[in-house]
Each structure stands twice: as C-alpha cells, then as structure tokens.
C-alpha positions as CSV (number, residue, x, y, z in Angstrom):
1,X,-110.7,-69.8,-167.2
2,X,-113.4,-68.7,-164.8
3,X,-111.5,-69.8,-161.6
4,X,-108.5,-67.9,-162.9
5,X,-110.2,-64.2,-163.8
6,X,-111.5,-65.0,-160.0
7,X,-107.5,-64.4,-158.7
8,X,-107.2,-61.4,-160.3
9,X,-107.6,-57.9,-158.6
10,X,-108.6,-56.4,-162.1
11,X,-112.4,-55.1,-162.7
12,X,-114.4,-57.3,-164.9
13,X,-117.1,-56.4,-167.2
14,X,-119.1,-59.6,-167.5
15,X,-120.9,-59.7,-170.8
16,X,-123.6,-61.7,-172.5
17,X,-127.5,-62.6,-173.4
18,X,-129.7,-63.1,-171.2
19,X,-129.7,-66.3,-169.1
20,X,-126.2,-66.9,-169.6
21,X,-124.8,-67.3,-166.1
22,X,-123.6,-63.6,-165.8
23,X,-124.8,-63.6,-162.0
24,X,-124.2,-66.8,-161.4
25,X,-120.6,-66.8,-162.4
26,X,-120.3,-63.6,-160.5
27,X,-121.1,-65.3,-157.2
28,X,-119.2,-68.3,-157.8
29,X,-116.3,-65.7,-158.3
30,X,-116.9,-63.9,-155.2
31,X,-117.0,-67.1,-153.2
32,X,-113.2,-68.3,-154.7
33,X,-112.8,-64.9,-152.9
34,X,-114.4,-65.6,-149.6
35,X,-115.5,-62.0,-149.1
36,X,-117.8,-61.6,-145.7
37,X,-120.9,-61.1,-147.0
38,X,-121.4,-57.7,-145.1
39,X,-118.2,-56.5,-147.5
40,X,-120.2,-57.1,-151.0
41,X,-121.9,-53.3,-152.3
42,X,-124.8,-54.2,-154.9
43,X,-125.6,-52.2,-156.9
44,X,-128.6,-52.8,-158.9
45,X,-130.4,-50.1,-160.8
46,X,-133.8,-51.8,-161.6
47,X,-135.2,-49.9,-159.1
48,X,-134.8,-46.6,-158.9
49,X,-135.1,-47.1,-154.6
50,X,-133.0,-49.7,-154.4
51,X,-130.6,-47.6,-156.4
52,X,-130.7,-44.7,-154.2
53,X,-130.3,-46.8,-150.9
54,X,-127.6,-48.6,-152.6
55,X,-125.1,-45.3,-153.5
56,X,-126.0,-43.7,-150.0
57,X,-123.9,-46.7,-148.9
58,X,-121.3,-46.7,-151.7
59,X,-121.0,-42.7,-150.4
60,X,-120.9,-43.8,-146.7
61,X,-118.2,-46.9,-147.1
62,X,-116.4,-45.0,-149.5
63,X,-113.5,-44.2,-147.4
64,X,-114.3,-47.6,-145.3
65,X,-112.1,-50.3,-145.4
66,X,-114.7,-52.5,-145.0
67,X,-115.7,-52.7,-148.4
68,X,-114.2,-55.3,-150.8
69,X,-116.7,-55.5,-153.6
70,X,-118.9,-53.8,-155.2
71,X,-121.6,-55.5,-158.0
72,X,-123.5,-53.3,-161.1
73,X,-126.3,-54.1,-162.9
74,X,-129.1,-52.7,-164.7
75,X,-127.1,-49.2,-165.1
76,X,-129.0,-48.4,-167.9
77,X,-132.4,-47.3,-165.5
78,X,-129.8,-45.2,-163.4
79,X,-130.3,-41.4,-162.9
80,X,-127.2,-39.9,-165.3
81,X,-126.2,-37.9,-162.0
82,X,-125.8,-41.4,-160.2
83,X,-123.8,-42.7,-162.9
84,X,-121.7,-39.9,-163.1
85,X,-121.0,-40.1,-159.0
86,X,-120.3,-43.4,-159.8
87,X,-117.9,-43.2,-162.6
88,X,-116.0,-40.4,-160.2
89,X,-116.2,-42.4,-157.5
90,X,-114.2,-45.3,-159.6
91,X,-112.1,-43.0,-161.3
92,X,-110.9,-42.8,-157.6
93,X,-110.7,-45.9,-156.1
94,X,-108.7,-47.7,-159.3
95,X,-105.4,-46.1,-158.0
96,X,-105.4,-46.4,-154.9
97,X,-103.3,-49.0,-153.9
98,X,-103.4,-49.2,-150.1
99,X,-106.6,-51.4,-150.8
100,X,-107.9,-53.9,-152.7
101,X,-111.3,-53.6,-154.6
102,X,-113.1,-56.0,-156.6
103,X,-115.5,-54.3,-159.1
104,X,-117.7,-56.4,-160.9
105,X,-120.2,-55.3,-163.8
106,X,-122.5,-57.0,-165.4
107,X,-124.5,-56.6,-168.4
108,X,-126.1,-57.7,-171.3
109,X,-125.5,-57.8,-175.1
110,X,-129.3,-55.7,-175.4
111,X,-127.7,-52.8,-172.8
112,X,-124.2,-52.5,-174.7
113,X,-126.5,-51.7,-177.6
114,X,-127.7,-48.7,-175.9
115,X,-124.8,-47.8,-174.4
116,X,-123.6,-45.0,-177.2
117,X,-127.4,-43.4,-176.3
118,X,-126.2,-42.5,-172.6
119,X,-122.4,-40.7,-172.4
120,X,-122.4,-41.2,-168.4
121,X,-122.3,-44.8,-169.0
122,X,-120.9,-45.2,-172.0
123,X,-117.5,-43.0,-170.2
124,X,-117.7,-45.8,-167.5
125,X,-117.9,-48.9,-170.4
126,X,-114.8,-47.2,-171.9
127,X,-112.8,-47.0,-168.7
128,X,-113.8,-50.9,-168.3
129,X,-114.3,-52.3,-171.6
130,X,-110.7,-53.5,-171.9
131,X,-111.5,-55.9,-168.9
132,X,-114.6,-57.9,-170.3
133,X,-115.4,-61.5,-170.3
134,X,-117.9,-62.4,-172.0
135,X,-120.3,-65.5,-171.1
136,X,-121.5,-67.3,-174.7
137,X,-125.3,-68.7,-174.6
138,X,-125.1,-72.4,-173.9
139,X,-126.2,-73.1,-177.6
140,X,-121.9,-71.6,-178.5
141,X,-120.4,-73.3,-175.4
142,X,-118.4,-76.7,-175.9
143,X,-120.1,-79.2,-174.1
144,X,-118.0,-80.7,-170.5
C-alpha cells in the first residue's frame, strides 16, 4: 500500500500518533520519487523563523519549475496569515496541469483535534482531508 500512494500525483494528508512513521514514510515516498533534493520545499512551522524563511521560498519558487514537493508540518504554531497564503497559494497550484506537484502533509491525531479551533487550517484540512492515509501505532499494525 505505501509503495503504491507513492505513484500517485494526488496530495496526501499523512495521519497518526506520534512515533508512527509519519516522516519516515514521507521520505521513503519521496525517494520512490527520486526528487533532487534541491526540489523538496519544507515546511515546518515549529519555529516561527524557520517558518518565515521557508514561505519566502514557497513565494519565490512559486512560479518556478523547479519545485516538485513541498512537506507541512507543525501548521498548527503557524501565523493564521501564513496559513491563509498558504491555503491560496494551493488553491492555485492544484489545477494547474502543466506541472506536477507533490504535496505532502503531515500531522498528528493531537493537531486534528484542534483543528475546528483554527478556520485557516481547518479550510486547508477540508480541501485535503479526502486524501489521508493514516499510519496506525505499531501496537494496531499486523505484524510482517
């Protein structure tokens, strides 16, 4: 199952507790793709600097070919006007069709709690929500 969500050109929410792969999995995903490295966005809102460095070059490779993927996490510590640029921003990119973008989400059962707090986000979760895989603890999965 994992191999296969990696061929498609859909966005996928990636779901679960804590400690259940969701990055890992993620990477693994992105390696089936062999994207240069240079082509992966982060995203990661645990810091707010991070996060600010990180949309200046979401803003600047926008229009860029050069970017294939881009990776969220931790949106819930983002400013509501980032989210909102970047729920705009993806409201854009998902039709066009001249390229192809791999958008990857990840978060955890504790932020989807929280989601209904935030509209911002909750608007992006709805426009993705449709797409989600979610990773069981290792205590649920069936053993190899």
């Amino acid at each position: 199952l994992w191999v296969s969500t990696s061929k498609t050109s859909l966005p996928l929410l990636v779901t679960g507790e804590p400690g259940t792969g969701k990055s890992f999995w993620i990477k693994e995903s992105l390696k089936i793709r062999n994207l240069d490295q240079k082509s992966i966005l982060e995203l990661n809102f645990a810091s707010k600097v991070q996060s600010s460095e990180s949309l200046e070059k979401l803003k600047n490779l926008q229009s860029s070919s050069k970017l294939a993927a881009v990776l969220i996490s931790q949106i819930n510590n983002a400013k509501d006007e980032d989210i909102i640029y970047l729920s705009h921003w993806w409201k854009g990119q998902k039709y066009d069709e001249k390229k192809t973008l791999y958008l990857y989400w990840e978060i955890s059962n504790e932020e989807q709690k929280v989601l209904n707090d935030n509209p911002s986000i909750k608007e992006m979760y709805d426009q993705l929500k449709s797409f989600r895989f979610e990773l069981p603890p290792l205590r649920k999965r069936v053993s190899d």
